[in-house]
N, C-alpha and C positions, 0 to 999 in steps of 0.2 A: 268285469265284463264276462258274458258267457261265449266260450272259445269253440262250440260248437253247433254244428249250423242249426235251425229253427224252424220248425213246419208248425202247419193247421191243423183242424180236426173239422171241418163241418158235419154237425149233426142237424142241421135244418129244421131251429126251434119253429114251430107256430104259434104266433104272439094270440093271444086272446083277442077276440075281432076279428083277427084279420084271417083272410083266404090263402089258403097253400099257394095260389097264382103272388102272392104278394112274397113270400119267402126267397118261389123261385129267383122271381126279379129281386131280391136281397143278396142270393146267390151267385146270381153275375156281378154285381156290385163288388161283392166282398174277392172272389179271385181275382178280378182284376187290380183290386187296391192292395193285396197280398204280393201280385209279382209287383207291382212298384215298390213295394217296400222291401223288395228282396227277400222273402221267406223262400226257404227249398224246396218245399213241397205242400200240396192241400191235399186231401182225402177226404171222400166222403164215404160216408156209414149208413148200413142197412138197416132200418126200421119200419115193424108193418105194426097198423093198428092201433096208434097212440094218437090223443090230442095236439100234445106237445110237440112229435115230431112228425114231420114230415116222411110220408114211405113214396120217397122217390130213389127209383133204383142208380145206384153207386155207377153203373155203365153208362148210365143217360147222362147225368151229370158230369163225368169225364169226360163222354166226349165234346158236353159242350163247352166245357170250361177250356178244355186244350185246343177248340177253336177258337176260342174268344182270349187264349195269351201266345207268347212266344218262347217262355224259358222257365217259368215255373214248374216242377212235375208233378202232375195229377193222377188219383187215382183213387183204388177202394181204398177205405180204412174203417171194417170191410166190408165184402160182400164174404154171406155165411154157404160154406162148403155147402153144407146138408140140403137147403134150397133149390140148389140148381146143380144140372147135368154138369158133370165136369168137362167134358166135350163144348158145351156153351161156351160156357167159364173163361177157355181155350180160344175159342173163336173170336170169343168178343173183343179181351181184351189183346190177345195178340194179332185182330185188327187194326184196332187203335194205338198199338204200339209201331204197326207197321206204317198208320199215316200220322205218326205224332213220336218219329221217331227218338228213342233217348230221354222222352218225358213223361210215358207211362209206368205206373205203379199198379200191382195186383194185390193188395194186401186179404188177405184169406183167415175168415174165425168162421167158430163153431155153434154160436148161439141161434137160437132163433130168430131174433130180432123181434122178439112180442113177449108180450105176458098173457097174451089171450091165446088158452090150449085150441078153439078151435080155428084160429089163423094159422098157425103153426102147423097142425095137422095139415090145412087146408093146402098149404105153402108145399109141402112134404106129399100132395097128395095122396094123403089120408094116413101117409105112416108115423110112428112114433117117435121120440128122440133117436139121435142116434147113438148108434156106441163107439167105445174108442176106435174101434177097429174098421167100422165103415167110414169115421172120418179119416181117416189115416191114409184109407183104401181113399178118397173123396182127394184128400189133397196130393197123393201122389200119383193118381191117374189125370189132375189136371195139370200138375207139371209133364209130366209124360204126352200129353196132349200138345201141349204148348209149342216142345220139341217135335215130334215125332210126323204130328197132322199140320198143325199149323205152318209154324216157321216161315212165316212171308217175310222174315227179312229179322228185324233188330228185335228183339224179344222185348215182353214189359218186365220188369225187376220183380218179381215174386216174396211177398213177407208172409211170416207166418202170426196173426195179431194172438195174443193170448192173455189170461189173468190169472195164468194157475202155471203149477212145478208140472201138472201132466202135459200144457201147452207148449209150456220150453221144451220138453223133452221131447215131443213130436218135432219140433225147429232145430231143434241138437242132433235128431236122429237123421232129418233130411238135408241136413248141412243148409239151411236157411235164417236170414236175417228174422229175428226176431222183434215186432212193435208190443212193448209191454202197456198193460189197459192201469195206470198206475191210478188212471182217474177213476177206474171201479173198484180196482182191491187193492189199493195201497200195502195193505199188512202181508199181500202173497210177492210183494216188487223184490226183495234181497234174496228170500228164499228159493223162487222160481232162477232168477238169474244166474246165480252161484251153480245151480244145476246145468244150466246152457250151457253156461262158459265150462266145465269141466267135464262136459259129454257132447260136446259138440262137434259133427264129422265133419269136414272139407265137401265141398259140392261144386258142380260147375257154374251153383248159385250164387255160393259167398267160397270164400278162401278160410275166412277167422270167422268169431263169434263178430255180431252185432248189432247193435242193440240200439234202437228207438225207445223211448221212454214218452208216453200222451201224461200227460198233466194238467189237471183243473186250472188255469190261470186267469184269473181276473183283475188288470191292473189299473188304477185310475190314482186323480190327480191326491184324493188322501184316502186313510182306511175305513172312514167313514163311508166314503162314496162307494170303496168297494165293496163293502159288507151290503151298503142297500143294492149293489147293480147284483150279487149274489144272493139275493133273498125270492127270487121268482125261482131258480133251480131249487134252493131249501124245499120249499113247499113239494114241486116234483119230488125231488131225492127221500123226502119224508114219506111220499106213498108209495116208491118203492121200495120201501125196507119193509114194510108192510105187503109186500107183492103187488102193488094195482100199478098195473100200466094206465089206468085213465083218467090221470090227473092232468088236467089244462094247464099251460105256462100263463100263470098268471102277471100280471101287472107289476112293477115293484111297490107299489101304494098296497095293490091286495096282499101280496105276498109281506108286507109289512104290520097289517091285518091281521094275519095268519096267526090262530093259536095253535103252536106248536106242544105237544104231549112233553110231559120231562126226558122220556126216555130218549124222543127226536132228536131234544136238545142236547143231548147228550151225544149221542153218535153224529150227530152231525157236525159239530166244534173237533170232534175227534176225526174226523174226516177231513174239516176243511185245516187242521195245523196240518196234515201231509200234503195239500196241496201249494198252490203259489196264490193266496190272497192278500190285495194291500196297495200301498204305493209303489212306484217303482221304486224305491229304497229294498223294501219288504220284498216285493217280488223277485228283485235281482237277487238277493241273499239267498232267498230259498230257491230259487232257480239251483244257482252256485254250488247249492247245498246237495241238491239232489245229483246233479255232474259228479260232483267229487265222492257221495255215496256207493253210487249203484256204476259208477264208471260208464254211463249214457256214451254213446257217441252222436245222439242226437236227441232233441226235445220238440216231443210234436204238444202244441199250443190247443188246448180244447178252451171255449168261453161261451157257455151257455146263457149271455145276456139277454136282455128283452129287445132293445133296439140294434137296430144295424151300425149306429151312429157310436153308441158307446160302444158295441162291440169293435169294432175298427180303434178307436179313441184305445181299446187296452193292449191292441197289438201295434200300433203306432209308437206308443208309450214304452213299451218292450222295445223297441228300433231303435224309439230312440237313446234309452237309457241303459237298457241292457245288452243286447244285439253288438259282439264285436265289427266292428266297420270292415268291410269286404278291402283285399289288398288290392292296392292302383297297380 
């Protein structure tokens, strides 16, 4: 059994066909069937300019999701620092922590959320990446904001999301929880962590180190079914290793279609043994695996399938089979 608690990841695929108004309504679907199933937390994630995913902003979705439950906690996972005034940032979510007390989440990264330079610019109006030092400047003038201007009451829990040793080390240096992206750089998850944990300063944020770990998991009734309900993300994940964000989520038929390059095939096999693919036998072991690795104190669940139906069906299957049972 996995001894520690379990969260989501919405990244709000767009099925091929279908209209982003169709997602959303998948969106309320899926938080409300996550708090009955008892998961801790959902997060949703900022992305502009992709077929695949849906750029619906991380505040819009929280606040609607935490009207539409009672005890799950919502939130980014993230909204990107360099986007937006950190004063917003501030406002927003430590309004919704004020009317949703105890259940909001700030989870804060640094990417742009696109692979199209001129969305990014556009987002940024008009400026360039950023560099370490104005993110740095970016996330501790929104914590400062949080405290200082805001403070209507119970704050939202503030994480620092990252995929790199320089991410921890920003999370280490602000005494913040840290959500590791294990599902984009698996190979940075040991080395980045070992850094937190032994540079890590006390805050009025967190007290210790602590550590979220997001993980690819796709779990169904055999390994069959999961390899075809993971073969529409293959196809995505293949044009991004190549840089193109505008690869459609296709089908599992098309994605089964797909000729894949040798090289794809390659990095991508080596990609999905660090994730959690399989039955729930397979999924719980490498779940297990990963807890006792990286010493997780939680497992946030990503499942980038094509239906809403199998996606539910692989965290259900997690509930049921891996999910230690909550104490009466």
């Amino acid at each position: 059994m996995i001894t520690v608690p379990l969260s989501a990841l919405e990244v709000a695929m767009v099925q091929t066909g279908a209209r982003p108004a169709d997602t959303l309504r998948d969106t309320t679907e899926f938080v409300r069937r996550l708090e009955d199933l008892g998961y801790q937390r959902l997060w949703y994630a900022e992305h502009h300019h992709s077929p695949a995913i849906g750029a619906f902003p991380p505040v819009v979705l929280t606040a609607h999701a935490a009207a539409l439950t009672s005890s799950i906690r919502v939130g980014s996972g993230g909204v990107l620092a360099p986007n937006h005034a950190p004063i917003m940032l501030a406002e927003q979510f430590g309004t919704l922590a004020a009317l949703h007390a105890g259940r909001i989440d700030l989870g804060i990264g640094r990417g742009p959320g696109t692979f199209d330079e001129s969305t990014a610019r556009a987002l940024r109006r008009g400026a360039g990446p950023t560099t370490d030092d104005e993110y740095r400047n970016d996330v501790s003038a929104t914590l400062r904001f949080l405290v200082d201007e805001v403070a209507l009451g119970p704050l939202p829990e503030p994480w620092l999301l990252s995929s790199s040793t320089a991410g921890a080390a920003l999370a280490a240096e602000l005494g913040l929880p840290i959500a590791f992206a294990h599902h984009i750089r698996p190979d940075n998850t040991l080395p980045a962590l070992d850094h937190y944990r032994k540079h890590f300063s006390p805050s009025r944020w967190c007290d210790r180190p602590r550590v979220l770990l997001c993980v690819e998991t796709v779990c169904a009734e055999t390994q069959k079914e999961a390899a075809w309900l993971a073969g529409p993300m293959d196809v995505v994940k293949a044009g991004l290793l190549k840089g193109r964000g505008d690869i459609p989520f296709p089908t599992p038929e098309e994605a089964a279609a797909h000729s894949f390059a040798a090289e794809d095939v390659q990095a991508l096999a080596g990609f999905r043994a660090q994730q959690a693919h399989g039955s729930p036998e397979t999924v719980a072991k490498r779940l297990m695996d990963l807890v006792a690795v990286t010493g997780a104190d939680e497992l946030m669940l990503v499942t980038p399938v094509y239906t809403l139906a199998d996606r539910l069906r692989s965290y259900e299957l997690v509930k049921q089979h891996i999910m230690m049972p909550a104490a009466s």
